[in-house]
C-alpha positions in Angstrom: 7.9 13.0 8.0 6.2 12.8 4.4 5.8 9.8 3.8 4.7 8.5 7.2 2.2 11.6 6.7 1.0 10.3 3.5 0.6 7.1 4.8 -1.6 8.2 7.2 -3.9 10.6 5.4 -5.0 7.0 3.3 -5.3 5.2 6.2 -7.9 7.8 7.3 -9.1 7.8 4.1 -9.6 4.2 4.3 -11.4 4.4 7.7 -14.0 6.8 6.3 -14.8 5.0 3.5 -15.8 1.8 5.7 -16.7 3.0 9.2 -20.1 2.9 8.7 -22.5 -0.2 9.9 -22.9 -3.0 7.6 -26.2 -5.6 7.3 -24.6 -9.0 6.9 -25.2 -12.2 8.8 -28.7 -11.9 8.8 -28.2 -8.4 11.4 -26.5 -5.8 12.1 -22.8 -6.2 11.8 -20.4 -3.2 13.4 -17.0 -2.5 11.5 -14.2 -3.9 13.4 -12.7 -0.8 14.5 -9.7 -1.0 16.9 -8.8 -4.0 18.5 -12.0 -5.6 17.2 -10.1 -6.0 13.9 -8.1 -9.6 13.4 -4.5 -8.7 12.4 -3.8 -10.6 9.3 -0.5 -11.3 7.9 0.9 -13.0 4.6 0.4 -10.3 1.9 3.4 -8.8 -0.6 4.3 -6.5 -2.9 6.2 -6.4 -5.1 7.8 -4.1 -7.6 9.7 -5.2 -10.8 12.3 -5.3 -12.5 14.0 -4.5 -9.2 16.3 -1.8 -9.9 17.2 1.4 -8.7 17.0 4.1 -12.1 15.2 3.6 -15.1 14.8 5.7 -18.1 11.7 7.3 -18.8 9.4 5.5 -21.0 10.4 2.2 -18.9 7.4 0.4 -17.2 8.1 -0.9 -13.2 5.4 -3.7 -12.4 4.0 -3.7 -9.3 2.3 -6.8 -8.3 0.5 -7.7 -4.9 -0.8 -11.3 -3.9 -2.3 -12.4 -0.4 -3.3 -15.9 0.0 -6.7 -16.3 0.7 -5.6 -18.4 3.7 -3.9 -16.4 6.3 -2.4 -16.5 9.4 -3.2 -14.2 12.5 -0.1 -11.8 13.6 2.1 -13.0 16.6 0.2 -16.5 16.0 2.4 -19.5 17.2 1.9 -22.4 15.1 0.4 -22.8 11.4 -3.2 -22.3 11.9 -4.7 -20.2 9.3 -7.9 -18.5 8.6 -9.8 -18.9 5.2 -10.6 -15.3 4.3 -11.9 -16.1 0.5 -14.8 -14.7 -0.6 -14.5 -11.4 1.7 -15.3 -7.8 0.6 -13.4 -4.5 1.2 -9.9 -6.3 0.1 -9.0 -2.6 -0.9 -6.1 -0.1 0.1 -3.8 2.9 -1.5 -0.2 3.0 -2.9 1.1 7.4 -2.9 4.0 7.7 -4.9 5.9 10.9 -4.0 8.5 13.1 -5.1 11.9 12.1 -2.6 13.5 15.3 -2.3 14.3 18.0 0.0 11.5 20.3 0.6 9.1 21.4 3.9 6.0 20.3 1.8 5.0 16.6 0.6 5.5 16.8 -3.3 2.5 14.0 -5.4 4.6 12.3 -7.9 1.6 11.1 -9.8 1.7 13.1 -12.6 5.3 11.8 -13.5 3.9 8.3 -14.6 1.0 6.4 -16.5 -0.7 3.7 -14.8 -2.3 0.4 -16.7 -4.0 -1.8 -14.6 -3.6 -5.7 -15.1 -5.6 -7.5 -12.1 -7.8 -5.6 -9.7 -9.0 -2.1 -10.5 -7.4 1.4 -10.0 -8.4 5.0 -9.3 -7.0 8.1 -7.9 -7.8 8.6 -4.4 -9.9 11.9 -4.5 -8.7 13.5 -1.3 -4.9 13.4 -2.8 -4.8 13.2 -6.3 -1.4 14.1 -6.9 -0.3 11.2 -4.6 -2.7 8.6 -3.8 -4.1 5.4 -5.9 -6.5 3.4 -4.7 -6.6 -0.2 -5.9 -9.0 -3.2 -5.1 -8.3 -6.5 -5.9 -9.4 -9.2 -7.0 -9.3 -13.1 -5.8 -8.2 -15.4 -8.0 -6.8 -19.0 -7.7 -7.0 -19.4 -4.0 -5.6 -15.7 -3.1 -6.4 -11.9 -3.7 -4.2 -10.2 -6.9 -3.5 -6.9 -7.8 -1.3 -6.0 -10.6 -0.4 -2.6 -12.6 1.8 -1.4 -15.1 3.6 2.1 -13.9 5.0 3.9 -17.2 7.6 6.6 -15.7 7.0 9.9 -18.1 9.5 12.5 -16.1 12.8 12.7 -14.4 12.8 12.7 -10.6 13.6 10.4 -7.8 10.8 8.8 -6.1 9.1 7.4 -3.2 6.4 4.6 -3.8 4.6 3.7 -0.5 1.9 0.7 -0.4 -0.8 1.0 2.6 -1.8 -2.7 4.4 -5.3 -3.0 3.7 -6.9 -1.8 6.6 -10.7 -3.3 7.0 -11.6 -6.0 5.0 -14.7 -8.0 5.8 -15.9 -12.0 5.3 -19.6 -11.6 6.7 -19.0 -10.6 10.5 -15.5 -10.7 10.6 -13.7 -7.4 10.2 -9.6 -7.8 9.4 -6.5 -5.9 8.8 -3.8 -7.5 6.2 -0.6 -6.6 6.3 1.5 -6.1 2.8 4.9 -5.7 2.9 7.6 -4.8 0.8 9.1 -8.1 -1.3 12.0 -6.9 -3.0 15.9 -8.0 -1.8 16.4 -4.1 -2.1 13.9 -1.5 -1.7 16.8 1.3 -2.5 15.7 3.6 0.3 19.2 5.4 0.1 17.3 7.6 -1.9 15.1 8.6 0.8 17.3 8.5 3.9 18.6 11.6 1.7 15.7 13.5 2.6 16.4 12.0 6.8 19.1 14.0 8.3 19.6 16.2 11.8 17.1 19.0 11.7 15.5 17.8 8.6 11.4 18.3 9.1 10.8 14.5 8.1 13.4 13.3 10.7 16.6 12.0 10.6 16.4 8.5 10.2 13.8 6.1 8.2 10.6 5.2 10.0 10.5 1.6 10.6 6.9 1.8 8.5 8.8 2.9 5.7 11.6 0.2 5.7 8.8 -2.3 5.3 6.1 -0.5 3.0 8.4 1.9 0.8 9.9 1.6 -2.9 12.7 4.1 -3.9 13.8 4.5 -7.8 14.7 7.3 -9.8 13.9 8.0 -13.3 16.3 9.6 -15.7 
């Protein structure tokens, strides 16, 4: 399924990137690969204004915050763990083309992309899909924020990644980010779900929770 696909191609990405020891704490620390790596919860995204066409020449904002305090997944109570001042608070958003095709179509040539809070960069190993951002804290949480400038027609898919090894000193961490808009619009991409289709015929949970869906006309 493409997206799912896309998904995972960053997170490998991702992995690469960081899997490689770090000297912190006075020693040797060793990236918190696996279960070794807290699951964090708390962050958003979110992608304004929230509607399902635009025109081209219109600019969607997308906008991510994660409190700085967080709480552990599956945690009972309101504990939280104060993750400022931690490194690696990176991850990707892909945008792609949500049509019906055998082959994952990169929709980043359809928009320009001005960066507010955090930086931004095309992820190397898929340029036509992929965008890596890094944020930056700020006021007690981490912020990324971007201006997306649609420049061709199309229907699209916009997939945002959980951040996937960040790192206070010893403590390695996965965040998760999810989805904050009361509608996503993914009818646009159960279009390309349906019996026999090669992506599936039903949404992926993963992409109830991490996918956009707008077209542009």
């Amino acid at each position: 399924m493409a997206i799912s696909r896309i998904i995972n191609i960053s997170l490998w990405v991702i992995l690469s990137c960081l899997a490689i020891t770090n000297l912190s704490c006075g020693g040797l620390c060793s990236p918190g690969l696996g279960d070794n790596r807290v699951p964090l919860i708390g962050g958003t995204v979110t992608i304004s204004p929230d509607m399902d066409s635009i025109r081209i020449g219109d600019t969607l904002l997308l906008s991510s915050y994660i409190p700085t305090k967080l709480k552990e997944q599956n945690q009972i109570g309101n504990q939280t763990i104060d993750f400022s001042g931690a490194s690696n608070v990176i991850t990707d958003f892909n945008i792609n083309v949500a049509i019906v095709s055998d082959s994952i179509i990169g929709g980043l040539d359809s928009f320009t992309f001005i960066p507010f809070n955090g930086t931004l960069e095309t992820n190397p190993l898929i340029p036509n899909a992929g965008k890596t951002i890094n944020y930056v804290e700020k006021n007690g949480e981490y912020q990324f924020s971007a201006g997306i400038i649609a420049q061709k027609k199309g229907i699209y898919a916009l997939s945002f990644i959980d951040i996937y090894q960040a790192r206070k000193k010893c403590l390695f961490a996965s965040i998760q980010v999810l989805m904050n808009n009361a509608d996503d619009h993914l009818q646009y991409l159960q279009a390309i779900h349906y019996p026999g289709s090669p992506f599936g015929d039903t949404i992926y949970p993963i992409e109830k929770t991490h996918t956009y869906c707008f077209k542009v006309y």
